[in-house]
Structure formats: C-alpha cells, structure tokens
N, CA, C and O atoms as CSV, one atom per row, in Angstrom:
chain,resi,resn,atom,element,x,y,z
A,1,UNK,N,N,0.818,-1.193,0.000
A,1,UNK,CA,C,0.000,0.000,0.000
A,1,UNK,C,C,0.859,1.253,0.000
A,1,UNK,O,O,0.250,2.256,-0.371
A,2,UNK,N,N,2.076,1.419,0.315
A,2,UNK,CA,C,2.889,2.573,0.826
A,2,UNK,C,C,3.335,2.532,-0.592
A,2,UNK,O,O,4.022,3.511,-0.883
A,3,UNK,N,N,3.159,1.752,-1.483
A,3,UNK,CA,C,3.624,2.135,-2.938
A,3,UNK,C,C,2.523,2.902,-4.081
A,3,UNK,O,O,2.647,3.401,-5.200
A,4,UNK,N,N,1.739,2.750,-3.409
A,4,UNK,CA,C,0.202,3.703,-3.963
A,4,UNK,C,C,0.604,5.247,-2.922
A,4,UNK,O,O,0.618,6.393,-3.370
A,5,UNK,N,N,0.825,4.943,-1.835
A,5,UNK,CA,C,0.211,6.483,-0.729
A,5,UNK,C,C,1.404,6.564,-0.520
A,5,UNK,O,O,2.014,5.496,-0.478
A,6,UNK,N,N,2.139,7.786,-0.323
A,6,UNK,CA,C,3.054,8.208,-0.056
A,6,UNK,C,C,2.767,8.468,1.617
A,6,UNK,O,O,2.577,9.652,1.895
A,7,UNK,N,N,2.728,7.747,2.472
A,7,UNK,CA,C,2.888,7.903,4.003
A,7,UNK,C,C,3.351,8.981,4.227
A,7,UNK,O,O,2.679,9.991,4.436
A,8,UNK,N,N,4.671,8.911,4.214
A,8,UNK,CA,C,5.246,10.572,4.978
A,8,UNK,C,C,4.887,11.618,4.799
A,8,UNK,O,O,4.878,12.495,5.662
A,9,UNK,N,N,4.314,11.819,3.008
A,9,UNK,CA,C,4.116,12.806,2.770
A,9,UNK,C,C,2.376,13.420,3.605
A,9,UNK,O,O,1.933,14.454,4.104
A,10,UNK,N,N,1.997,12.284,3.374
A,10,UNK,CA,C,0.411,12.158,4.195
A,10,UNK,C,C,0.361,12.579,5.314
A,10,UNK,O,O,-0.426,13.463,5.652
A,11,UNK,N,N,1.240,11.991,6.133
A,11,UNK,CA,C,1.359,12.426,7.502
A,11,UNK,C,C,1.748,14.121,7.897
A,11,UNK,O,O,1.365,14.766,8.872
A,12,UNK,N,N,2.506,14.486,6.934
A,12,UNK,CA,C,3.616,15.935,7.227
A,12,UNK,C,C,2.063,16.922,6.795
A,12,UNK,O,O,1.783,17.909,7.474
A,13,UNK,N,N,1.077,16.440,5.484
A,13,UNK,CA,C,-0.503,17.316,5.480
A,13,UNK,C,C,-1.081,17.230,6.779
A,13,UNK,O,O,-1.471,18.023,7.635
A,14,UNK,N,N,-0.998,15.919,6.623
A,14,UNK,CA,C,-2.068,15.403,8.046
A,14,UNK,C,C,-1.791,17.044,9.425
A,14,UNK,O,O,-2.314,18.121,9.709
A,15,UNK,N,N,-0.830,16.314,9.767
A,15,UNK,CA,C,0.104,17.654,10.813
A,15,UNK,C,C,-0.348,18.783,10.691
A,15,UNK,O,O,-1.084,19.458,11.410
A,16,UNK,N,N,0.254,19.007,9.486
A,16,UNK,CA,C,0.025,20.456,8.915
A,16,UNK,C,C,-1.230,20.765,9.194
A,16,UNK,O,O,-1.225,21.531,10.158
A,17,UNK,N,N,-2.634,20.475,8.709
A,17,UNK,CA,C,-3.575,20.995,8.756
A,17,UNK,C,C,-4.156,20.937,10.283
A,17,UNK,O,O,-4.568,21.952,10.844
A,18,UNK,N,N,-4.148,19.930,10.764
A,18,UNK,CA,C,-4.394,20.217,12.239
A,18,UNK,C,C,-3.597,20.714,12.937
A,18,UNK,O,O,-3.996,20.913,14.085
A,19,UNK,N,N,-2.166,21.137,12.622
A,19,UNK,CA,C,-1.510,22.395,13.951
A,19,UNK,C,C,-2.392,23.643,13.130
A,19,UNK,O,O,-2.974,24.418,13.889
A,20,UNK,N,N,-2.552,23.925,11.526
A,20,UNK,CA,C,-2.834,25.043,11.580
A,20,UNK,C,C,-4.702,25.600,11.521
A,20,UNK,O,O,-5.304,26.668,11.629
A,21,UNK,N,N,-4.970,24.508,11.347
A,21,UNK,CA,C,-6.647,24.825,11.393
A,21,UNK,C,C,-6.922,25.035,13.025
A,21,UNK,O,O,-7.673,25.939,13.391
A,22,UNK,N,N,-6.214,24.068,14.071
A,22,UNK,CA,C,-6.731,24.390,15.663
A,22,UNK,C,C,-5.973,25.444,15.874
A,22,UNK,O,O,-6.644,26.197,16.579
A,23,UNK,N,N,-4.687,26.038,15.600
A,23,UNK,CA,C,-3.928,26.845,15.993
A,23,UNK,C,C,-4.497,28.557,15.753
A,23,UNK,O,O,-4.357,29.507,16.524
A,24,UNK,N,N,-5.360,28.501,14.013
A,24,UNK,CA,C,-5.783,29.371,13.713
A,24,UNK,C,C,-7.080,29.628,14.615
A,24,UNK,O,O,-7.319,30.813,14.850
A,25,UNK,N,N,-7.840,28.789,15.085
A,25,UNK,CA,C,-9.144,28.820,15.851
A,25,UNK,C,C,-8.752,29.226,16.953
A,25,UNK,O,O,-9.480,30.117,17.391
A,26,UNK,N,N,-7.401,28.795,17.992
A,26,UNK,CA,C,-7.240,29.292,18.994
A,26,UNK,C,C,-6.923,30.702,18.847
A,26,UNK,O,O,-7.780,31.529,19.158
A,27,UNK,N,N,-5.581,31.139,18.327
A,27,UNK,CA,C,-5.598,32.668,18.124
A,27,UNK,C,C,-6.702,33.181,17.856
A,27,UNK,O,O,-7.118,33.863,18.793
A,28,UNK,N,N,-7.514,33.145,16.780
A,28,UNK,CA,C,-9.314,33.972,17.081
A,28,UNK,C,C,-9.688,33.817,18.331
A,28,UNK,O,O,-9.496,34.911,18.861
A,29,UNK,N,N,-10.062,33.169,19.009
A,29,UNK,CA,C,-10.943,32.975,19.957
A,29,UNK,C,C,-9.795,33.841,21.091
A,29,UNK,O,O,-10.421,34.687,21.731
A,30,UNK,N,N,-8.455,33.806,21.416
A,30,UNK,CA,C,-7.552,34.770,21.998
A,30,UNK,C,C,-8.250,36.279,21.897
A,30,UNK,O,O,-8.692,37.026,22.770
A,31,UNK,N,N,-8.173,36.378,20.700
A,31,UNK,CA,C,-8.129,37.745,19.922
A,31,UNK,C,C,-9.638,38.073,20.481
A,31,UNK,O,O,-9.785,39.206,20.940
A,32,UNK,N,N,-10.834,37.148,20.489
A,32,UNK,CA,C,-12.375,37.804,20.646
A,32,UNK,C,C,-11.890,37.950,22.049
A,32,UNK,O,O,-12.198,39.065,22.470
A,33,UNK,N,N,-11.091,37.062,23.137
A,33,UNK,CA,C,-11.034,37.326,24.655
A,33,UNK,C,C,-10.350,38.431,25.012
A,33,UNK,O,O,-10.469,38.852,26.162
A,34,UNK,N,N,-9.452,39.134,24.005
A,34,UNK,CA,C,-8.924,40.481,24.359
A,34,UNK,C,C,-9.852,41.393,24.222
A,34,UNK,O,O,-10.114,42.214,25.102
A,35,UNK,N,N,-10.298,41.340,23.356
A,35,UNK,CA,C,-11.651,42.253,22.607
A,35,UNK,C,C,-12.369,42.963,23.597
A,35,UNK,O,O,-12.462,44.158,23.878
A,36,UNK,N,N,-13.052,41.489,24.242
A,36,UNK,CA,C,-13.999,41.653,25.696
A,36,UNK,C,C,-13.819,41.836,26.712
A,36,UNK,O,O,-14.594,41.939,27.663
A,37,UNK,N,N,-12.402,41.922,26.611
A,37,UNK,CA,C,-11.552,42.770,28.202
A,37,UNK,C,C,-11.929,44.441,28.750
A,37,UNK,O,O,-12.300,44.988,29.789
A,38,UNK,N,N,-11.569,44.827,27.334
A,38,UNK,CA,C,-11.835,46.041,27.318
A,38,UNK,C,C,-10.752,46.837,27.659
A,38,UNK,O,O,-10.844,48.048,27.460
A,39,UNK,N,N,-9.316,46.173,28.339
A,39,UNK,CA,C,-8.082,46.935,28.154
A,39,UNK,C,C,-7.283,47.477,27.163
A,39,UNK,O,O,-7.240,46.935,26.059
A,40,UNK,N,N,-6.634,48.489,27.412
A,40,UNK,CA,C,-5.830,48.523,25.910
A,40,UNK,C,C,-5.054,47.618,26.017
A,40,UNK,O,O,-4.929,47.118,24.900
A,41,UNK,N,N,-4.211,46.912,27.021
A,41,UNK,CA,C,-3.211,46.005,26.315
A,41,UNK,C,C,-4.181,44.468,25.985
A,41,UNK,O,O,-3.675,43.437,25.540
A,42,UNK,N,N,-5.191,44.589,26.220
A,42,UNK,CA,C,-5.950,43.521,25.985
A,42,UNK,C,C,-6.491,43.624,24.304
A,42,UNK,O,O,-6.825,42.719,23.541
A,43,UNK,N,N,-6.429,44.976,24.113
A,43,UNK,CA,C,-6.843,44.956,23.042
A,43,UNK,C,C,-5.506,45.253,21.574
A,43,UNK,O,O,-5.689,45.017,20.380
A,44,UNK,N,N,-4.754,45.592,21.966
A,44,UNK,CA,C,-3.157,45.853,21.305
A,44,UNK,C,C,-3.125,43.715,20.988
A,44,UNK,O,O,-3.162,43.238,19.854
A,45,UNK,N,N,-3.074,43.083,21.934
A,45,UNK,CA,C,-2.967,41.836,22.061
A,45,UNK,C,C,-3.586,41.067,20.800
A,45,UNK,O,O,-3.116,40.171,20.099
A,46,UNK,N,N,-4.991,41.841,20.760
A,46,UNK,CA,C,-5.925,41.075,20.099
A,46,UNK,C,C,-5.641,41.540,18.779
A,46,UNK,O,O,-5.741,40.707,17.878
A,47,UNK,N,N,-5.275,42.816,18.458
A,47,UNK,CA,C,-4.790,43.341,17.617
A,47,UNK,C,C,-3.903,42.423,16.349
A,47,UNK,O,O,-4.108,42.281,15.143
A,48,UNK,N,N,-2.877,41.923,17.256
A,48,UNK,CA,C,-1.680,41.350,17.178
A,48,UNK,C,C,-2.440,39.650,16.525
A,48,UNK,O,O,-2.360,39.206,15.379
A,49,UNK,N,N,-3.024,39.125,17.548
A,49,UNK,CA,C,-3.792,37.963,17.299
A,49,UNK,C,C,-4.666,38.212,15.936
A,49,UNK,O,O,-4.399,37.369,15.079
A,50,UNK,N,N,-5.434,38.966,15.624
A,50,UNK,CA,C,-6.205,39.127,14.308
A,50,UNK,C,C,-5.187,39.365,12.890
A,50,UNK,O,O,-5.555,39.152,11.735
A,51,UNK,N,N,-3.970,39.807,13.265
A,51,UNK,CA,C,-2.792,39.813,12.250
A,51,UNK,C,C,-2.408,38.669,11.706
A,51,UNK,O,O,-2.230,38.398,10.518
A,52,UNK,N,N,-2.245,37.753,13.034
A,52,UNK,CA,C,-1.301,36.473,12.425
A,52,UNK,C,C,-2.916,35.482,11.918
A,52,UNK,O,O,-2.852,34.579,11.085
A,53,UNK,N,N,-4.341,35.919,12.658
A,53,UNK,CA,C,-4.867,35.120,11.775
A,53,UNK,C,C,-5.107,35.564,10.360
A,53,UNK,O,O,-5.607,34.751,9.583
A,54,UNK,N,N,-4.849,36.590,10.009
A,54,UNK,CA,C,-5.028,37.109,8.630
A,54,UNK,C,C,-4.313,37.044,7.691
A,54,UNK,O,O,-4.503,37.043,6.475
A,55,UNK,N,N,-2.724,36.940,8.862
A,55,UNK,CA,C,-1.547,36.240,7.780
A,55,UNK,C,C,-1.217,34.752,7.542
A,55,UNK,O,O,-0.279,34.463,6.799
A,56,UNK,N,N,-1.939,33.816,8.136
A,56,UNK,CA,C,-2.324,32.485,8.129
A,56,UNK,C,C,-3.330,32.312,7.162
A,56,UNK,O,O,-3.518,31.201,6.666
A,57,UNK,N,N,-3.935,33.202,6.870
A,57,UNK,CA,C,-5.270,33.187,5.841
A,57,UNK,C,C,-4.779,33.466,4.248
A,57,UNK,O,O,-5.291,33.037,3.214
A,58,UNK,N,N,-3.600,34.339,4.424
A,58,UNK,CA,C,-3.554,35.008,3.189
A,58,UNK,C,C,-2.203,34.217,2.848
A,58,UNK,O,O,-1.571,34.594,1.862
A,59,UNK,N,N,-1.668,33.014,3.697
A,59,UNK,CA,C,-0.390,32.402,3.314
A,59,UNK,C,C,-1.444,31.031,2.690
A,59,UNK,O,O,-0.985,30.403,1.735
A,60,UNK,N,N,-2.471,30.719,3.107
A,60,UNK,CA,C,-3.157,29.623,2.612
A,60,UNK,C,C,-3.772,30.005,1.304
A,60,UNK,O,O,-3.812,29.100,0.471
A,61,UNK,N,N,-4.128,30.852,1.054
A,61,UNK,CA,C,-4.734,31.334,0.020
A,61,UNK,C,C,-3.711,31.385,-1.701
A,61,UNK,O,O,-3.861,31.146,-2.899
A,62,UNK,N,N,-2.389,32.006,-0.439
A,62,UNK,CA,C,-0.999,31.811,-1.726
A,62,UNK,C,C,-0.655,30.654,-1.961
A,62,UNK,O,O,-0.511,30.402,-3.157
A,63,UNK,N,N,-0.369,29.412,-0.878
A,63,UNK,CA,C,-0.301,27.751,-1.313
A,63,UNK,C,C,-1.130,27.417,-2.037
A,63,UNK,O,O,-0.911,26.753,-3.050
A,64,UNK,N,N,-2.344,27.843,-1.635
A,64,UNK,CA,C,-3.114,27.109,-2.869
A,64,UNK,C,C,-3.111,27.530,-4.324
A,64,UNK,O,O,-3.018,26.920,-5.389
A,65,UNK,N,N,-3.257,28.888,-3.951
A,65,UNK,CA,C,-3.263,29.360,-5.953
A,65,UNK,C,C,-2.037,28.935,-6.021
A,65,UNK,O,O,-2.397,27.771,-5.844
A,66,UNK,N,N,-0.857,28.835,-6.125
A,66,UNK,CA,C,0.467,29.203,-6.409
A,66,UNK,C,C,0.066,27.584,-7.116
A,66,UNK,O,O,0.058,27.673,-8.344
A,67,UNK,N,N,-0.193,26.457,-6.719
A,67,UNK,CA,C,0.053,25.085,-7.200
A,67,UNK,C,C,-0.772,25.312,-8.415
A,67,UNK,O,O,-0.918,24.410,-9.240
C-alpha cells in the first residue's frame, strides 16, 4: 500500500492541517477574549492575534493558488 500512498508525505498534510486549522481557531478565539476585556493592552494583544490570523489566511490562500 505505501507504494500507492506516499505515508510521509500524508502524515507531514495530516500535521500540517491540524496544527494550523486548531492553531488558527485558537488565536481567534484569543483575539475575541482580548476584545472583551476592554483593556488597551488587551486589546493591542488582540490586535496582534487578528494579524497572524489574517496572515495564516492570506499564506493559505498563496499555497493554494500558487500550485
């Protein structure tokens, strides 16, 4: 079967998409808990958090078109 499926390569997607699909859900949900603080550094924080999910968004968007 490992001569049909490339295993490793399967596994290294596999990874991939679940560090970055839960990773991206946690930073949002960070980012809405700064939000609702109502501090500024709570909200500078969240700031920061809505960046990297937007640059996680717009790096997925380039993997995919780019292939």
């Amino acid at each position: 079967m490992s001569d049909i499926i490339d295993l490793d390569s399967l596994w290294k997607v596999l990874v991939t998409a679940v560090v970055a699909g839960a990773g991206l859900a946690a930073v949002f949900s960070l980012a809405l808990v700064g939000l609702a603080g109502g501090h500024v550094p709570g909200r500078i924080g969240a700031g920061f958090c809505f960046l990297l999910v937007a640059c996680g968004i717009v790096l997925g968007l380039y993997v995919m078109l780019a292939a």
